[in-house]
C-alpha positions as CSV (number, residue, x, y, z in Angstrom):
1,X,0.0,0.0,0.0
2,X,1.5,2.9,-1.4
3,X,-0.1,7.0,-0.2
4,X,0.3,10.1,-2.8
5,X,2.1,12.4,-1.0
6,X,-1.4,14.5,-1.0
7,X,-2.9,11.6,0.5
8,X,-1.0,11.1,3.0
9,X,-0.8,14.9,3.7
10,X,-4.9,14.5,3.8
11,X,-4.2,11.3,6.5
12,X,-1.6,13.7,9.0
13,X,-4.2,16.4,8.5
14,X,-7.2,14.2,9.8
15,X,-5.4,12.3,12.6
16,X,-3.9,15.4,13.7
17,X,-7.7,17.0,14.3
18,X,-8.5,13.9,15.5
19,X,-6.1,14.4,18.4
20,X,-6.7,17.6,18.8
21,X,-10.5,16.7,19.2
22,X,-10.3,13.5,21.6
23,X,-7.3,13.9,24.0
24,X,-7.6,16.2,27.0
25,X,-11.4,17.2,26.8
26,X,-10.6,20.7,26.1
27,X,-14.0,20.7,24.8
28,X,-17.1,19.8,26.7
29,X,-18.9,18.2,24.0
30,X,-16.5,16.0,23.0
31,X,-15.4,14.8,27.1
32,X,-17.8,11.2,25.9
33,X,-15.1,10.5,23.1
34,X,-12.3,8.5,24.2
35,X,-8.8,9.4,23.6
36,X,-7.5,8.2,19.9
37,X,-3.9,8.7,20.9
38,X,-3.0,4.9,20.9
39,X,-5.0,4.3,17.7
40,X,-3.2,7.4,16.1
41,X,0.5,6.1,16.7
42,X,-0.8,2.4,15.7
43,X,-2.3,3.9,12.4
44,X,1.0,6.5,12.0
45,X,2.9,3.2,12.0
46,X,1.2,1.5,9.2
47,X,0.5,3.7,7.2
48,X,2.7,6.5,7.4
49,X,6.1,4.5,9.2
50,X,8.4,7.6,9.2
51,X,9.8,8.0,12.2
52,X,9.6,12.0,11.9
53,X,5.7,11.5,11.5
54,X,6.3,9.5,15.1
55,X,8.0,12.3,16.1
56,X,5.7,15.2,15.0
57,X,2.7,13.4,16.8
58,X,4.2,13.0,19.6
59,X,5.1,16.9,19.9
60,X,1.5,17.4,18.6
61,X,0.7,15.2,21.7
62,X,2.4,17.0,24.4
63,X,1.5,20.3,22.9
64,X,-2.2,19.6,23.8
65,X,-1.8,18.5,26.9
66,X,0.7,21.2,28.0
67,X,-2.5,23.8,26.8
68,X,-4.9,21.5,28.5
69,X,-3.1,21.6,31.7
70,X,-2.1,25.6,31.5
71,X,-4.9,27.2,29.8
72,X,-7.8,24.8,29.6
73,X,-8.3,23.7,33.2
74,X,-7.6,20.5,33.1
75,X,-6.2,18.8,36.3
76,X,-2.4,18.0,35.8
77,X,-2.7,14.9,38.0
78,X,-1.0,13.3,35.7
79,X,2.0,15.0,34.5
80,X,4.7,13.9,36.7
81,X,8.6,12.9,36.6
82,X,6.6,9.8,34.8
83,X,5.2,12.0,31.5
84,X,8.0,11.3,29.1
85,X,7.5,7.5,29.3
86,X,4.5,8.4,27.3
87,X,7.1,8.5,24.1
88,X,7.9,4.4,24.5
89,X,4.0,3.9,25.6
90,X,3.2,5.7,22.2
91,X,6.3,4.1,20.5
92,X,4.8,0.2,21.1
93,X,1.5,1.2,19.2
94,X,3.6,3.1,16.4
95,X,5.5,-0.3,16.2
96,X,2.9,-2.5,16.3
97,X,1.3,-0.5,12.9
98,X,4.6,-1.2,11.5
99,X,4.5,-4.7,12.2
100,X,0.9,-5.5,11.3
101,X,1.7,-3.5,8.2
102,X,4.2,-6.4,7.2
103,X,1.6,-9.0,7.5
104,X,-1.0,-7.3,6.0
105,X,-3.4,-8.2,3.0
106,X,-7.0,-7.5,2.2
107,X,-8.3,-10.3,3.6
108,X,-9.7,-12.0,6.6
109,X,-6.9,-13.9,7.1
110,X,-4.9,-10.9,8.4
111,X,-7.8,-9.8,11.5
112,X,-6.2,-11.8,13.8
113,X,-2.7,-10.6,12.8
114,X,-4.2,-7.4,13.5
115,X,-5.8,-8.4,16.9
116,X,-2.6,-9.4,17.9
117,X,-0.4,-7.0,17.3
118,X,-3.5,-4.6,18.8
119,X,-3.5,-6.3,21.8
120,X,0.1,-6.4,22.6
121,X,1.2,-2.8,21.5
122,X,-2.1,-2.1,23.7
123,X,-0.4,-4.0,26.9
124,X,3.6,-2.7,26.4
125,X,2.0,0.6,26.0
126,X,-0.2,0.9,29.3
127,X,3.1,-1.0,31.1
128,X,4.9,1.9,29.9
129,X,2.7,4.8,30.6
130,X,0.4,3.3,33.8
131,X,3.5,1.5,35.1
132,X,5.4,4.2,34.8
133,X,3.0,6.5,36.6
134,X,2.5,4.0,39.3
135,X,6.0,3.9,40.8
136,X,7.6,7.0,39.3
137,X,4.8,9.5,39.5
138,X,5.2,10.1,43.7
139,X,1.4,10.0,43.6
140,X,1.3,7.2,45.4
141,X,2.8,6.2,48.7
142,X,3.5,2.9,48.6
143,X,4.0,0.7,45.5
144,X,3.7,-3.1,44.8
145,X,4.0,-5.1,41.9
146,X,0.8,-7.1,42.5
147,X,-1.2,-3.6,43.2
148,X,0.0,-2.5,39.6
149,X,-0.8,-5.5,38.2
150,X,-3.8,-5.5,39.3
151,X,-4.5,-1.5,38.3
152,X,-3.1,-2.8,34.6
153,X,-6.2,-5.2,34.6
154,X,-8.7,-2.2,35.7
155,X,-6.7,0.0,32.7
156,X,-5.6,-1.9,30.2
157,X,-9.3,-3.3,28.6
158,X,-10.7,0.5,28.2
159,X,-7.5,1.1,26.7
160,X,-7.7,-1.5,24.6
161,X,-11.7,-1.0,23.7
162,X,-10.6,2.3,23.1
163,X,-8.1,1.9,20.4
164,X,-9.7,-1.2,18.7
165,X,-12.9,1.3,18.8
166,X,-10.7,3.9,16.5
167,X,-8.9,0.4,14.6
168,X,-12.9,-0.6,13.5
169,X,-13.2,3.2,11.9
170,X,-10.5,3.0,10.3
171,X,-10.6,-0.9,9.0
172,X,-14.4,-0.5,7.8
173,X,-13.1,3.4,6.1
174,X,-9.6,1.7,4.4
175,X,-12.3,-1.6,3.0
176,X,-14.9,0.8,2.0
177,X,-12.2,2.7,0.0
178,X,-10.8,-0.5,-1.6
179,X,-13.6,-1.9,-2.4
180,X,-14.6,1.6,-4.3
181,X,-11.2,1.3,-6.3
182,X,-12.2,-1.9,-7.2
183,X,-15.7,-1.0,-8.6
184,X,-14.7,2.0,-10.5
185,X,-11.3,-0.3,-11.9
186,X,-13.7,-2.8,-13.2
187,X,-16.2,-0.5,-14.3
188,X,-13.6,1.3,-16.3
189,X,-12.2,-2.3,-18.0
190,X,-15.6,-3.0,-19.1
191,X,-15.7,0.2,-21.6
């Protein structure tokens, strides 16, 4: 799968509003939408693998939730000595895109390729950014490995919903783009 640059310009431009819209409820219409932050870095990673595209998110990233935090009142609960694991939490779903991108054709075969590689970008991510947080943060006085564990199993699935969620969107968009290439490809060899 090869992007115009245009088209890939069109991609950056979408999941960058897409960021902008769903992480940090700056707005109070949008507070129901989960975060599509790990989704974003999985779908950076296949589709766009440049590690300066990694990059750029990632600063896109931080720059909302330093506004959030400074001008948006939004509690800054979590920014702690533990924030820039967020870059190897992000990094796992980037490289999980990158990996299912290797694997990937359109087919069913591939869904549980996907699933997979979903699923375990999802859990090296929240070990990075929740694990992290839980025993570098200070927010917490004392710290156990069976108490995080057990906080990663109350994390990890809405993390995980969340993402696959965004994943669905963007599977059912990519097939329903195919599928029109195909049509208007065969239509056109008939004439």
């Amino acid at each position: 799968m090869t992007f115009s640059k245009n088209s890939q310009f069109i991609l950056l431009g979408f999941l960058g509003l897409l960021m902008f819209l769903t992480r940090g409820q700056h707005f109070a219409v949008l507070n129901t939408l989960p975060s599509a932050s790990l989704a974003i870095f999985f779908i950076l990673g296949f589709y766009i693998p440049r590690i300066i595209w990694f990059s750029v998110f990632v600063v896109i990233a931080f720059a909302i939730d330093f506004y959030s935090v400074t001008w948006g009142n939004i509690s800054n609960f979590c920014v702690s000595p533990a924030y820039p694991f967020l870059i190897p939490s992000y990094l796992s779903l980037w490289l999980a895109g990158r990996i299912y991108k290797k694997f990937y054709r359109f087919s069913f075969q591939t869904l549980p390729i996907l699933l997979a590689s979903t699923v375990s970008g999802v859990v090296i991510s929240q070990f990075f950014s929740s694990g992290s947080f839980y025993f570098l943060s200070g927010r917490f006085q004392e710290t156990s490995w069976s108490t995080f564990l057990e906080r990663l199993s109350i994390y990890t699935p809405t993390s995980l919903n969340n993402t696959l969620f965004y994943l669905s969107i963007a599977a059912v968009t990519q097939c329903g783009f195919i599928l029109i290439a195909k049509y208007h490809a065969d239509k056109l060899g008939n004439i």
